[in-house]
Every structure is written in C-alpha cells, then in structure tokens.
C-alpha positions in Angstrom: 0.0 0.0 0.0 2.9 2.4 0.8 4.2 1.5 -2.9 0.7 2.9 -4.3 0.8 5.5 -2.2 4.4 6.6 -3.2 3.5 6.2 -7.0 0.1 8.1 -7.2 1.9 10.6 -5.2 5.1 11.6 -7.1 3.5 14.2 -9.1 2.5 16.3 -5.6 6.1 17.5 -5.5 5.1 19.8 -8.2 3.1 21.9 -5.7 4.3 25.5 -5.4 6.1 26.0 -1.8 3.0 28.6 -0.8 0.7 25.2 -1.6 3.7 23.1 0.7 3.3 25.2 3.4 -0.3 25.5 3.6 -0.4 21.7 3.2 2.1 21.6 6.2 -0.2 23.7 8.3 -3.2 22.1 7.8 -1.5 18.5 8.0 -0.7 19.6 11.9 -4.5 19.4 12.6 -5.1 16.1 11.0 -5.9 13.4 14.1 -5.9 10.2 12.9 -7.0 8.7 16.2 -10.0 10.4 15.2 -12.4 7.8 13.4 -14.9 10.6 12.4 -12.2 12.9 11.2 -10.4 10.4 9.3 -13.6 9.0 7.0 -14.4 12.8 6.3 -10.8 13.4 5.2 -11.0 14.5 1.6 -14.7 14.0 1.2 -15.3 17.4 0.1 -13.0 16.7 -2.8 -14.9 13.1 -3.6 -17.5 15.0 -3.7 -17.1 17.5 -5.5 -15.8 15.3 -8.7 -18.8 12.9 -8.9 -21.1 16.0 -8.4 -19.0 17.8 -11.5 -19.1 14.4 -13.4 -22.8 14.2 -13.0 -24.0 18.0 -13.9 -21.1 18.8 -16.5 -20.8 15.6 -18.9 -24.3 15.3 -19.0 -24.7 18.4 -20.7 -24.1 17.0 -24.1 -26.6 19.3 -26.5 -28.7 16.0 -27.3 -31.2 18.9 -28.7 -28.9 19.7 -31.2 -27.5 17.1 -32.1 -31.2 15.6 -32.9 -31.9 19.3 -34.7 -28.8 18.8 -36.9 -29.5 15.1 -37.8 -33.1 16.2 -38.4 -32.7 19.1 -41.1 -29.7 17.1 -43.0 -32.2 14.5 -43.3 -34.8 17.2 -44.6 -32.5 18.1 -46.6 -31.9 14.8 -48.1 -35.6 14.2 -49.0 -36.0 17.8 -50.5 -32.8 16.7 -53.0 -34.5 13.0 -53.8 -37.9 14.8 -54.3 -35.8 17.3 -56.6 -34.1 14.5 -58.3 -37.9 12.8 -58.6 -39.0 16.0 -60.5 -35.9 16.0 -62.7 -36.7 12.5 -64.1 -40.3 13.2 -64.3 -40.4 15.9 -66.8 -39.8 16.3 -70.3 -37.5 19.4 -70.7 -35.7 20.2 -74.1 -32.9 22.4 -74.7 -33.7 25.8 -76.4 -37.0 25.5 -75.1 -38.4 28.7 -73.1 -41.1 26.9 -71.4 -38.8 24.0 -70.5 -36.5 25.8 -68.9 -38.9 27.8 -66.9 -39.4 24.3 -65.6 -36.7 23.5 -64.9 -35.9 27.0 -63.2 -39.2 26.5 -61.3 -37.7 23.2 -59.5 -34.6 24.4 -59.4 -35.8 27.7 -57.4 -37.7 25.6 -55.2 -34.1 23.3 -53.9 -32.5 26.2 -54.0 -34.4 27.9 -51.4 -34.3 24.4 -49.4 -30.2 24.8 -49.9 -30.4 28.0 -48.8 -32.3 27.3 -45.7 -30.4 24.0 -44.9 -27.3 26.9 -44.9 -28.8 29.1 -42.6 -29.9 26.3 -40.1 -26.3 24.8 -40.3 -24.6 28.0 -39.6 -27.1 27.9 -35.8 -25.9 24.8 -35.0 -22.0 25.4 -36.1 -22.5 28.4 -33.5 -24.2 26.3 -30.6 -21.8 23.6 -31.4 -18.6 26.2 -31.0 -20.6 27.5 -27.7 -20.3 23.9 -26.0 -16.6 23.8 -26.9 -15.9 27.0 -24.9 -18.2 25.5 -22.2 -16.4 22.4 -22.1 -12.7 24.8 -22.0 -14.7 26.0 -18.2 -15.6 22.4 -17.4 -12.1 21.4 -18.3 -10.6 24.5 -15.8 -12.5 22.9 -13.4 -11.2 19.4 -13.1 -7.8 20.8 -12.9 -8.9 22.6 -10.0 -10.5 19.5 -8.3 -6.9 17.5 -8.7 -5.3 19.9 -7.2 -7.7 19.9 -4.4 -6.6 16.1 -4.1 -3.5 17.1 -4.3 -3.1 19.3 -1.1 -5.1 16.4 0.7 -2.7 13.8 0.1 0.2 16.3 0.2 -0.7 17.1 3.6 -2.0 13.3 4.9 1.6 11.8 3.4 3.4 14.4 5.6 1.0 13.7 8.8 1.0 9.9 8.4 5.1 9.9 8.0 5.3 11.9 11.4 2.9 9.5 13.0 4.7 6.5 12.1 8.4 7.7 12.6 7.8 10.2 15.7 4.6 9.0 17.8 4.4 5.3 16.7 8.3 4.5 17.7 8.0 6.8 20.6 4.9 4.4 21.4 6.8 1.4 20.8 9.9 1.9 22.3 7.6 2.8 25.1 5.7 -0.4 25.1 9.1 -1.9 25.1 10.4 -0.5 27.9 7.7 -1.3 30.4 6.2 -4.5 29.3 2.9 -2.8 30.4 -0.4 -4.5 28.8 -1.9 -0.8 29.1 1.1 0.7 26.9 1.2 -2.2 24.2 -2.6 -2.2 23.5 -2.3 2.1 23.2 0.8 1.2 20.8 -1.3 -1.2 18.8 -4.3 0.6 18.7 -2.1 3.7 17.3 -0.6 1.5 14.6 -4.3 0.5 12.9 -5.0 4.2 12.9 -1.8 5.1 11.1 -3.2 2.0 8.2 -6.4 3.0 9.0 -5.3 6.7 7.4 -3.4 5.0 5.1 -6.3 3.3 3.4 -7.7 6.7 3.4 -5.2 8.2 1.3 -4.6 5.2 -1.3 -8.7 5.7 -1.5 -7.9 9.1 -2.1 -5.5 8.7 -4.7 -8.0 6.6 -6.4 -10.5 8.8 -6.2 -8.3 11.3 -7.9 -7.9 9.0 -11.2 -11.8 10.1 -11.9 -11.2 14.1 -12.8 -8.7 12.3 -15.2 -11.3 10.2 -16.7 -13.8 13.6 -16.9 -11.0 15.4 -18.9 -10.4 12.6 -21.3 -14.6 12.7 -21.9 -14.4 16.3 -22.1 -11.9 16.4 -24.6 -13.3 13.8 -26.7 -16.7 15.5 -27.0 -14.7 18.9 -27.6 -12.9 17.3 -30.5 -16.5 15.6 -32.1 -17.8 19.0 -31.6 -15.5 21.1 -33.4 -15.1 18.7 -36.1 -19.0 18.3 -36.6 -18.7 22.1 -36.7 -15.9 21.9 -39.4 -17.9 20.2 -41.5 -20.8 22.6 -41.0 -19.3 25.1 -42.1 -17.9 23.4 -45.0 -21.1 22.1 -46.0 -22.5 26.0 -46.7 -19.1 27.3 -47.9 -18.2 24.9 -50.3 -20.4 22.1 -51.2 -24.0 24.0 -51.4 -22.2 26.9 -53.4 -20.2 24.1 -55.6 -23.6 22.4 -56.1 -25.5 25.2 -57.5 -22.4 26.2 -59.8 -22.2 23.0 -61.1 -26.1 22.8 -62.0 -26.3 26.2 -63.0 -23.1 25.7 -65.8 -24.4 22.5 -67.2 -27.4 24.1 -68.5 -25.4 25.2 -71.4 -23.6 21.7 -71.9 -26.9 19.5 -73.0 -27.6 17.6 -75.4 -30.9 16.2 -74.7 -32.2 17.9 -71.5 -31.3 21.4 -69.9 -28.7 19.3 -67.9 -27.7 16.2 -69.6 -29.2 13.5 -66.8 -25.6 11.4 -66.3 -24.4 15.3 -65.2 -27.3 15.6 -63.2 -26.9 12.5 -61.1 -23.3 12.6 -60.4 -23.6 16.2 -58.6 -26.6 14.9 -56.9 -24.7 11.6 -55.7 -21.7 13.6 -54.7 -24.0 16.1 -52.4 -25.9 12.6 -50.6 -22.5 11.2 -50.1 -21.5 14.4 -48.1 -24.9 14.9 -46.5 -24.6 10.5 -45.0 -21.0 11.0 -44.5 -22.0 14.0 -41.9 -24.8 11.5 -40.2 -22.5 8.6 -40.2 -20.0 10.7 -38.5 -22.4 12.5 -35.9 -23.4 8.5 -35.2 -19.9 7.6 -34.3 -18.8 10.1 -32.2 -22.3 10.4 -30.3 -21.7 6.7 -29.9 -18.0 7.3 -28.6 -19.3 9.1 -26.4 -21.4 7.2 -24.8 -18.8 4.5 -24.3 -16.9 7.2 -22.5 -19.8 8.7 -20.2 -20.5 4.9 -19.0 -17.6 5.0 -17.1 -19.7 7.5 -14.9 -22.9 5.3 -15.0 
C-alpha cells in the first residue's frame, strides 16, 4: 500500500512552496486517532468530482444534435424529391417553357439549400458555444486534482510523522515497560496510522476520476468542433459548388437542360456528403457514450 501510495503521489512535489506550506499547516490538525475525522478526510473533494461528473458531462446538447440530424435528413428528401421531379419531366434544350421548368424546380431546392445553410450556420455556433463551455468544465477538473493534491500532500506528511515520531515513541515505550496498558495504546495507534493510510490510497483513487472527466471532455470537444468543421464546409463549399455546377451545365446538353448522367453525379456527390455527416455524428455520439459509462 505504501508502494501505491508513493507512486500516485510523485507528481504532488510539483506543488508551489506557498501550496507546501499550507499543506504543512493544515497536515498539523489532522488526528488520525479520530475515526470521524479520518472518514471525512477529503470528502469534500470526492464529492465534489462525482457532483461535477454528473451535472457537466451530461450536458451533451442532445437537442442539437437531434436538430442537426433532423434538417440534413430534410435536406436529403428535399434533393430526392428534386431528383424525382428532374426524371419526371420532359425538358428540351432551347425550349423557353422547359427551362422555366426546370428553373421552377430548381428555385424551389435552391431555397431548401439555402435554408439547410442558414440552419447549419445555428448549430455550427451552438456547437462552438459547448466547446468554450467544455474549456470552463475542463478549468474545473484541474482545480479538483489539485484539491486532491493538497489532501494527500498534507495526509503523506501527517502519516510519515505519526509512524516515525509517535508510533516509535509508542513502541519503544511499550518496550520498555512491558505494560499491557502501553502495548494495547501502541497497537491501537498502529491501525490508525493504516487505517489513514487506506484513506489516502482511496484518495489517490478517487483522484484517477477528474482524469477520466478530462479525457470525456476532450473527446466530446474534438466531435464537436469537427462536426462544426464540416458545417461550415457544408454552406461554404459544397452548397455553393452544387448550385455552380447545375447552373453551368445548362449550357452543356444535349438532350435535356442538364444532360441526366451530369445531373446525377452532382446529386450523388452532395448525398455522399450529406450521409457522410450522419454517419460521423453517429460515431462520435456513440464514442461518447462509451466514454460517459464510465460514470454510470
């Protein structure tokens, strides 16, 4: 146990010497023949991690997430009922009323593109909004560890002065007399000193868990800003590129105002980019619910 306790304790001699020496101070009022005292030492920091874990991670935008999945797939059947309309008609080039038609339809996905675009851009901005949040949440845990930190800090000091000070002054003592009376105050001192020590190693487990809650928080950080990424590219470049390409084949047909092999390829290219956003919103919700049942 001392071997745990030395290993998840190296990194507390990176404390400044103003956290040392309030660590000192506060180790002189720890009393570890105190049963009371010693199961309330560093609850507040116990629970103040599994309160954090429970409030903060939780606060996934699930509304979002359900919005954005809900108008890409909109979007999707707007383009299938354009692509519907497109095989349906009968428009010839150099035909005026044909290509009011076909301008008709086309108006009528435009707007949806347009709209699609200005949904997008809302949830690119609520998306970036978590991220900042999560920055906070992420301040947070670092705060909590460090909390941990001064506990053990100070309980490694206090339980190294028990054991080489008052537990050898105690034994040496029971040695000396041979008195039943001193031996029993002796032993009774020595299961307080492991009694504290199984406090700390609980500690230093406990302190593993703001670890974990970083690890969540940056994983949901990174599927946030990438799902924002591809927001954002989705109404800079592939609705613009859509429209240009549609818009330039008109004068390239030689049966319909866009020839219908044209047609279909930019079509196909936008519904791979439209599923390739859902499939990638599924995996990373998914991920992320692996990582938040660590907490369940």
């Amino acid at each position: 146990m001392e071997e745990t306790i030395r290993k998840q304790t190296a990194m507390l001699e990176e404390l400044s010497e103003a956290e040392k020496a309030y660590a000192r101070q506060f180790s002189e009022d720890i009393d570890i023949m105190d049963s009371r005292a010693v199961l309330q030492y560093g609850m507040a920091a116990q629970k103040k991690i599994m309160q954090f874990s429970e409030a903060s991670l939780f606060e996934i935008p699930s509304a979002d997430q359900e919005e954005i999945a809900k108008d890409i797939r909109k979007l999707k059947r707007k383009l299938a009922e354009f692509r519907t309309q497109y095989e349906r008609s009968t428009l010839k080039p150099g035909n005026e009323q044909a290509l009011t038609e076909f301008k008709s339809i086309y108006d009528s996905f435009s707007s949806a593109l347009i709209e699609a675009a200005r949904r997008m851009q809302i949830h690119r901005s609520s998306l970036l909004r978590h991220v900042s949040r999560l920055d906070k949440h992420y301040e947070t845990c670092l705060k909590i560890i460090r909390e941990f930190d001064l506990y053990l800090y100070a309980g490694k000091i206090h339980l190294e002065t028990c054991r080489e000070d008052i537990l050898q002054e105690l034994h040496e003592k029971a040695e000396k007399t041979k008195a039943m009376q001193d031996l029993e105050i002796m032993r009774d001192y020595s299961r307080a000193c492991l009694r504290f020590e199984k406090k700390l190693s609980d500690l230093s487990i406990s302190r593993a868990l703001p670890f974990q809650t970083m690890a969540q928080i940056r994983l949901m950080q990174n599927n946030a800003a990438a799902l924002a990424e591809n927001l954002n590219r989705l109404c800079t470049d592939t609705f613009p590129l859509y429209r240009s390409r549609l818009v330039f084949s008109l004068g390239l047909s030689d049966e319909k105002i866009i020839a219908s092999e044209t047609f279909e390829e930019v079509c196909d290219d936008l519904n791979r980019t439209l599923n390739a956003i859902l499939k990638m919103q599924t995996e990373s919700r998914e991920k992320e619910k692996k990582g938040l049942s660590l907490f369940g």
